[in-house]
N, C-alpha and C positions, 0 to 999 in steps of 0.2 A: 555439450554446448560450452562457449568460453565465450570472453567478453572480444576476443576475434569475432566474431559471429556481428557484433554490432557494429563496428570500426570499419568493418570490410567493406558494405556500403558507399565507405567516405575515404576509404584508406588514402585517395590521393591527396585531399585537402587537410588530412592527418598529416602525410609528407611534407606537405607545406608549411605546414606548422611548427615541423622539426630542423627543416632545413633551414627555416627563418631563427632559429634559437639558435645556431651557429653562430654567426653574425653580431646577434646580438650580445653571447656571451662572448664571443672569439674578440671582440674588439674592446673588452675592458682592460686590455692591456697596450691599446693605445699612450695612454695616459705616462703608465711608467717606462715605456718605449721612449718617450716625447721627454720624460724627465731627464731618462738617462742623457740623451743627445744633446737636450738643451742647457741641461748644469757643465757639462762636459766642454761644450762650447763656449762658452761665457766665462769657463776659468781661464780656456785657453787663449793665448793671446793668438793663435792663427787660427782661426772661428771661423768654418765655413757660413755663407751669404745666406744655403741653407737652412742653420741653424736658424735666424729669427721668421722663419717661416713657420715652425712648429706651433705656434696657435690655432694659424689656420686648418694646419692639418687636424690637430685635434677635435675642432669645431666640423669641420668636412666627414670623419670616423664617428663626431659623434650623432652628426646627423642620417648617418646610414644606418648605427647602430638602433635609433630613435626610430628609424622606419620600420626597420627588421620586428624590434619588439612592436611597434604598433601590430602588425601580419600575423606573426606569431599569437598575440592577447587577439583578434580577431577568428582567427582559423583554429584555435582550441576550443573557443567561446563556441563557437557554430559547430565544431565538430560532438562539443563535450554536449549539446543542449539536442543535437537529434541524436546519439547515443540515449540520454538519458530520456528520452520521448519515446526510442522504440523500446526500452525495458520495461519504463512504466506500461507502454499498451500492453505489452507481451504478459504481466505480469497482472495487469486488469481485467485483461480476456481467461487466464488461469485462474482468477480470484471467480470471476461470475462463474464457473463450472461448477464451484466448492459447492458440497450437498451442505444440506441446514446445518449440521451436526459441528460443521468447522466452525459456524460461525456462531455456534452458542458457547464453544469451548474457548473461545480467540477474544476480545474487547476489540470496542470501536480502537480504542486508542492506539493498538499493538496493531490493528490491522492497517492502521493508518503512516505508522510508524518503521514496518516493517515492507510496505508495499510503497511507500514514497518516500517518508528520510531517508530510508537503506540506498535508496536508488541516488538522489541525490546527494548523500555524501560519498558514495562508490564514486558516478561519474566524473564528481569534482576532486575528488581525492586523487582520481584517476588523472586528469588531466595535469591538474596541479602540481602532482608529484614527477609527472612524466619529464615538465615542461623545466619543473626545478632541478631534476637529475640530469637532463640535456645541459640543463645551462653549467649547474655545478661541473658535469662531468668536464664539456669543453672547457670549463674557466681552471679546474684540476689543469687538464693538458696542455693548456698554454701555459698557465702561469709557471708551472714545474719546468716546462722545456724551456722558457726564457730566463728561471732562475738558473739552472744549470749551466745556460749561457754564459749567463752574470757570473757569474761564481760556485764554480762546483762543488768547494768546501762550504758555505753556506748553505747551499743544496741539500746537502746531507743531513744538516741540523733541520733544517724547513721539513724537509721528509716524513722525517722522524717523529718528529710535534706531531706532524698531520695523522702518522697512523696510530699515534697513540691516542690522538683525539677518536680516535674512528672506532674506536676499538670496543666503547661500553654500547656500543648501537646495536651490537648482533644478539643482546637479549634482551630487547625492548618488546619483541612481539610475545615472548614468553609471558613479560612482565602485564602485559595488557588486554590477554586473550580472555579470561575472565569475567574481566570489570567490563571489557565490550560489552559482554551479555546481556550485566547489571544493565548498565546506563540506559539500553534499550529499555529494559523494562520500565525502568524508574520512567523514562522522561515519557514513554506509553503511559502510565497513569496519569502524569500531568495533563495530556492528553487527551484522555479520557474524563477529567472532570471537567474540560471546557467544551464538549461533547454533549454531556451530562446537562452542563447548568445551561445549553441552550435547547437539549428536549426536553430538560424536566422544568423548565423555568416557574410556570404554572403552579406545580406540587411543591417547589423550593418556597413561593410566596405564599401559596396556601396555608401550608404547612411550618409557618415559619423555622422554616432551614438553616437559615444567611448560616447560625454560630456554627452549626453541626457540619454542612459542606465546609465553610470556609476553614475550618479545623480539618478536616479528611484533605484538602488541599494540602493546606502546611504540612500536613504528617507527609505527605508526597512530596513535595519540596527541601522537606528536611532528607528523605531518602536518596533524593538526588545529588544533595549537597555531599551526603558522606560518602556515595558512591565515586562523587567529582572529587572530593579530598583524596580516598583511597588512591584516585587516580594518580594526584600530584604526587603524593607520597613515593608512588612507586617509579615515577617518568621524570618527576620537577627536577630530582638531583644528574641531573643527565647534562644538561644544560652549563649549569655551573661547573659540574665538572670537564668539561671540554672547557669552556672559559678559563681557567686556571691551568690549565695544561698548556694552550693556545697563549697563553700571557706570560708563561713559564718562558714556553719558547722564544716569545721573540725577545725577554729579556734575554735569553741565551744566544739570539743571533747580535741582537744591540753587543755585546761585549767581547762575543770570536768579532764583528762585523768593526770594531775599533780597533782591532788588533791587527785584523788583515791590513786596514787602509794603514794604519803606521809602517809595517813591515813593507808598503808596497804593493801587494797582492791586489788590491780592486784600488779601483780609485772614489773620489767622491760620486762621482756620478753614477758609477756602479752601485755604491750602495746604498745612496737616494732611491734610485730605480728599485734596487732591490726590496730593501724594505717597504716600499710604498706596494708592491709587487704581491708581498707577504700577509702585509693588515689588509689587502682587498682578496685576497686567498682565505685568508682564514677569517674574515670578516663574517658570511651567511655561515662558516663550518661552527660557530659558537654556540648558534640557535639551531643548528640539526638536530638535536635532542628533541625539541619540542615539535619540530616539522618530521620526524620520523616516526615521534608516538603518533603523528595525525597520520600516515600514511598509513602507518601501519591499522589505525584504524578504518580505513578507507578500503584495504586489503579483506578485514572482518566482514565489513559491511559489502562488499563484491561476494564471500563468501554465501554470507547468508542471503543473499538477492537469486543466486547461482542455485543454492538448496531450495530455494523456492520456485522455480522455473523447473526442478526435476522433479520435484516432490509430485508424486500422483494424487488427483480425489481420492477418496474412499471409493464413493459412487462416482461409476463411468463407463461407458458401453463397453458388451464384450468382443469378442473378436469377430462375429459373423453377425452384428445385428441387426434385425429385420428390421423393415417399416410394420407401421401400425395403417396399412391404406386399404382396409376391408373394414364394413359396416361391425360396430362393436356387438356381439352377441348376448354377450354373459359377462359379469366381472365375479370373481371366485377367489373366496381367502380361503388359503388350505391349508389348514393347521398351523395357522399364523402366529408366533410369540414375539414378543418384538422385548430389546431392553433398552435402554441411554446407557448405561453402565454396565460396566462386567458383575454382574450376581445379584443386576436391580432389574428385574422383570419387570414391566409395565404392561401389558398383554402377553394372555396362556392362550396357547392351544385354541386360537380365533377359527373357526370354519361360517362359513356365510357366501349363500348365493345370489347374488343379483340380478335379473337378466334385464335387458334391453327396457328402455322405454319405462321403467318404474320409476318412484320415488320413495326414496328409503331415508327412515329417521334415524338419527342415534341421539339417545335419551340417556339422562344417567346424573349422579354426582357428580359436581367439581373434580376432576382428577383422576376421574376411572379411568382414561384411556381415550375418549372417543375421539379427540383432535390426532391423535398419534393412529390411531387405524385408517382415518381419513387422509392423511399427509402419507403412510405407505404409497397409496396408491400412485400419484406424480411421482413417487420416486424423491422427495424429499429427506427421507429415508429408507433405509433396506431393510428387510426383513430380519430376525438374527435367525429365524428358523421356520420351516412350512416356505411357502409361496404365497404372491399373488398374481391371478391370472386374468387373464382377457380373451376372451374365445379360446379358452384352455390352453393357453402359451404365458409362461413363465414373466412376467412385466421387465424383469432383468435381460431379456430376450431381445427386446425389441430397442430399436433405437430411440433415445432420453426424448430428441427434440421430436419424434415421430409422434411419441406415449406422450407428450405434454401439446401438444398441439390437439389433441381429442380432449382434453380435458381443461376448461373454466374452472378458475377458483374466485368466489368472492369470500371476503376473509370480514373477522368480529370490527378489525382494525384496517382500514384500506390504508393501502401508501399511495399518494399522491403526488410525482414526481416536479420538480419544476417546472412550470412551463405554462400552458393554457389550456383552457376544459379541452378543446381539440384535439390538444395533442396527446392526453392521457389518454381519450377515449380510442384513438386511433394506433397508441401499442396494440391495442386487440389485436390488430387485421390493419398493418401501417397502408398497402394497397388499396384497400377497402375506398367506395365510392362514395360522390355526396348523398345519394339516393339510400347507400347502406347505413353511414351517419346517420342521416337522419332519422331513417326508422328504427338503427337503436337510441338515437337522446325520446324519442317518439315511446318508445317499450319500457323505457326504463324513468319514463314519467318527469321529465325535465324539459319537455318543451317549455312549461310556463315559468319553471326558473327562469332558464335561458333565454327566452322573449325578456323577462325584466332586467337584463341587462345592458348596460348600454357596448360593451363590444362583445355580445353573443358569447361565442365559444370561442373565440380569440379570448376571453377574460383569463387572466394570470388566475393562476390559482394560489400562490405563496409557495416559497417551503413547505413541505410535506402536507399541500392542503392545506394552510393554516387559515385560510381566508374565508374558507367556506364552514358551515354547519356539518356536523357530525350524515344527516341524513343526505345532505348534497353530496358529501362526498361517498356517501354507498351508493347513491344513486347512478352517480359517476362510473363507481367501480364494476354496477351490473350494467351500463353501455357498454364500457368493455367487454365486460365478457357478450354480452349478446353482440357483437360486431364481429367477437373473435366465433362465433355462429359453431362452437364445438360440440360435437353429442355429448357428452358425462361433464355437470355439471357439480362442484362441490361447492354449498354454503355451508362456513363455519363458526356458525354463531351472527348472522351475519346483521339479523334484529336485536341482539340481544343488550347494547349499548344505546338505542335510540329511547326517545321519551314516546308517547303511546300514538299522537301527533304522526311523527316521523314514520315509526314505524307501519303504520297503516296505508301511507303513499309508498314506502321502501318495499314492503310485503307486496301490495302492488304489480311494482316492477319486477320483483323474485318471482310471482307468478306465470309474469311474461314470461321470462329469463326459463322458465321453468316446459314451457309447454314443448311437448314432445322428444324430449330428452330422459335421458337416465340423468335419476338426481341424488346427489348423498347430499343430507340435511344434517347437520349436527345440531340439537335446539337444546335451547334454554327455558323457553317458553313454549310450555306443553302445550299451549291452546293454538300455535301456528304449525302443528304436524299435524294435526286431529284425522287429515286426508291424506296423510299419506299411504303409499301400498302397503306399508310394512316398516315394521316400529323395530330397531332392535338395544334393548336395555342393557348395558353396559355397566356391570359393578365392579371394580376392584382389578379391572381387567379382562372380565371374562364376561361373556353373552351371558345375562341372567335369563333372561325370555325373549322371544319372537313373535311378533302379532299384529296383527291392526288394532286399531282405537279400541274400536269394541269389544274386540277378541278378549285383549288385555285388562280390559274394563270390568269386564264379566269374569276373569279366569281367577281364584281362589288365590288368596293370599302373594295377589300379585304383586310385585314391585313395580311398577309402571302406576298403578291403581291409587299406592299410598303417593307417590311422586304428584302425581295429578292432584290427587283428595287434597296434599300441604298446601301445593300453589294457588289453588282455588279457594281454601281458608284466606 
């Protein structure tokens, strides 16, 4: 894939854009064309009628030239801005595939940085450079073939400036491949703490924060600065020194260019033209140091947009993957280990059967594992070793969106996406009728919310839900799932943040949510399993015991027993 791939679309109004920077560049030498003629004339005592015609011309050139770039700044704009739309999709649709795991390793701010600055300073770099190397290139070819005209021996000296100016630009990419990297990360942190200070806002004023962020800011800001110094250090002297080279020269042409005109060789108007010719040649070549290090970073940044469009998931179907469109039988961990880290276990040697239609607990300490055996299943994560199964076929097997369409999650923490209770409730099942709507806002116990509203289920919800209560918004989160109407249902902690109020209308709706399906229950609060089919206790990683309420209640030196006995003290 190459950034042909995106151009190709538009390629002709690309053309347009190129062909119009002809024009625009080709007739900056109107001017010293006009000068030569018109100085020339006006010494002369036999002055063609011609000559005081020359204003007009130049007003005529330069209002064609005025069109041209209008065309050209139009047809790059629109070209550079659906380029830059199709990478971003391209690049948003690869990001939603990423399993969890990318996105706990990656920050808001690099992800944000890396899938949208990358692109928009590609695009623009892109365009920018394209548009400026057009112009330069034509304004190079004329100006040189009109200097030539002029005066051949001045030609030679004009040359010569120009490729000695040119000449410290072919290690500029060397000089800046590096620090690209930095700057990403750096201006990613920046980033990230405005990320930050608008989800944590709450815990920053709680907790009075303001000193301790607004210090981790500046630490970040100071990191950028010396990243951007690094920069100059390395690029700033690039500039200056084509300037001095560039001014060298044309003191060197000012002094052969007085010696010509005494000797005869050009005349005045020649080398009015000329020189005039020379300081609009070498006029943008001064500041190419500093527009080459941007290209060149525009090149970086195409780079790493391109590495991300190849770059594979971890997690992603394999070459033959089935559907999952047979009634779920049995779900089966087989000799399950799972780690986040290479040589950091988190689950040993899991085995556990499930079959159809049950509801299964997982109980345990903070940290044993039970949110991570639960997330296996969706494929959130991969096993590092054993399986897991469904009707005795490998979950790696079957196709992601097949295996996640049978399975509801309601989670400790719901995310609430922009929009209105409607329209959250209806990602379940976007198809789904009003008749289905309504008997899940109906199951999942929000008709009388939603009666006290005044625009129903049209009501905005805020940013990530902010508008609602903690219990509204799980209430929320089990319409969805009861809409999305999937057999295997997984709660994850999903009471365990409510006050005892909420939770008893939420428990409620989970019970709906819950009828006739296979359930996995991760709980917090021992006294909302008590009915489950079957408890399984989670220590340190590993299945301590298996049992019902009672089972485990009764069985000696149970761990499930003292778990119950603490919470009930």
């Amino acid at each position: 894939m190459s950034m042909y791939t995106y151009i190709k679309p538009y390629k002709w109004r690309a053309l347009i854009a190129v062909f119009a920077s002809i024009p625009a560049s080709m007739l900056d030498m109107a001017i010293p064309v006009a000068l030569r003629s018109y100085i020339d004339g006006i010494i002369s005592p036999n002055s063609s009628p011609f000559v005081q015609l020359m204003p007009i011309v130049v007003i005529v050139f330069t209002l064609v030239q005025s069109a041209s770039t209008y065309l050209n700044n139009y047809m790059n704009a629109w070209v550079g801005a659906k380029i830059s739309n199709g990478l971003k999709y391209d690049l948003f649709k690869k990001l939603m595939r990423y399993e969890a795991s990318y996105f706990d390793r990656n920050a808001s701010g690099m992800i944000q940085m890396r899938y949208n600055g990358d692109v928009d300073m590609a695009c623009a770099g892109l365009l920018n450079n394209t548009k400026s190397f057009i112009k330069k290139f034509f304004n190079i070819v004329g100006y040189v073939g009109f200097l030539i005209y002029v005066s051949w021996q001045l030609s030679i000296v004009a040359i010569c400036v120009l490729v000695l100016a040119l000449l410290p630009l072919g290690k500029i990419r060397g000089r800046i491949s590096e620090l690209s990297g930095q700057s990403i990360k750096t201006s990613a942190s920046v980033s990230t703490h405005y990320i930050e200070a608008f989800g944590g806002n709450r815990v920053i004023t709680s907790y009075n924060l303001y000193d301790i962020k607004l210090q981790d800011f500046k630490q970040s800001l100071e990191n950028v600065f010396v990243v951007m110094m690094r920069m100059v250090k390395r690029t700033g002297i690039l500039s200056p020194a084509m300037h001095f080279i560039i001014g060298s020269g044309i003191a060197v042409i000012l002094f052969y260019g007085n010696w010509l005109i005494q000797h005869g060789s050009i005349t005045a108007g020649d080398f009015t033209s000329f020189i005039t010719s020379v300081i609009l040649l070498y006029q943008p070549i001064k500041t190419m140091g500093d527009e080459v290090a941007s290209m060149q970073n525009s090149f970086l940044a195409m780079d790493r947009v391109f590495s991300l469009l190849e770059d594979t998931p971890e997690i992603s179907n394999c070459a033959q993957a089935c559907l999952l469109d047979r009634p779920i039988e049995s779900i089966r961990y087989d000799n399950v280990s799972f780690e986040y880290s290479e040589g950091k276990q988190v689950l040993h040697n899991i085995d556990l059967l499930i079959n159809a239609g049950q509801t299964v607990a997982f109980v345990g300490n903070s940290g044993g594992g039970k949110s991570t055996l639960v997330n296996l299943l969706p494929r959130f994560y991969d096993v590092s070793s054993g399986a897991v199964r469904i009707n005795d076929i490998d979950i790696r097997e079957y196709d992601m969106d097949s295996l996640r369409a049978n399975i509801a999650v309601v989670f400790q923490d719901n995310f609430l996406f922009g929009g209105t209770i409607r329209d959250n409730i209806m990602l379940g099942k976007p198809d789904a009728t009003e008749e289905e709507l309504h008997m899940a806002v109906k199951s999942a116990c929000l008709e009388e919310f939603v009666a006290s509203l005044k625009m129903g289920l049209d009501t905005h919800v805020g940013e990530r839900g902010v508008l609602l209560s903690g219990g509204q918004k799980q209430r929320i989160a089990i319409a969805r799932a009861l809409i999305k109407n999937a057999p295997v249902v997984v709660l994850d902690e999903a009471t365990s943040a409510l006050d005892n109020k909420s939770e008893k209308i939420v428990q409620q709706a989970l019970d709906n949510l819950m009828q006739n399906r296979t359930v996995l229950v991760i709980a917090h609060r021992l006294s909302t399993v008590r009915h489950a089919d079957k408890i399984v206790v989670i220590d340190h990683g590993r299945i301590a015991e298996i049992g019902s309420h009672d089972e485990l209640l009764a069985r000696e030196n149970s761990v499930y027993a003292s778990l119950y006995k603490t919470q009930l003290q």
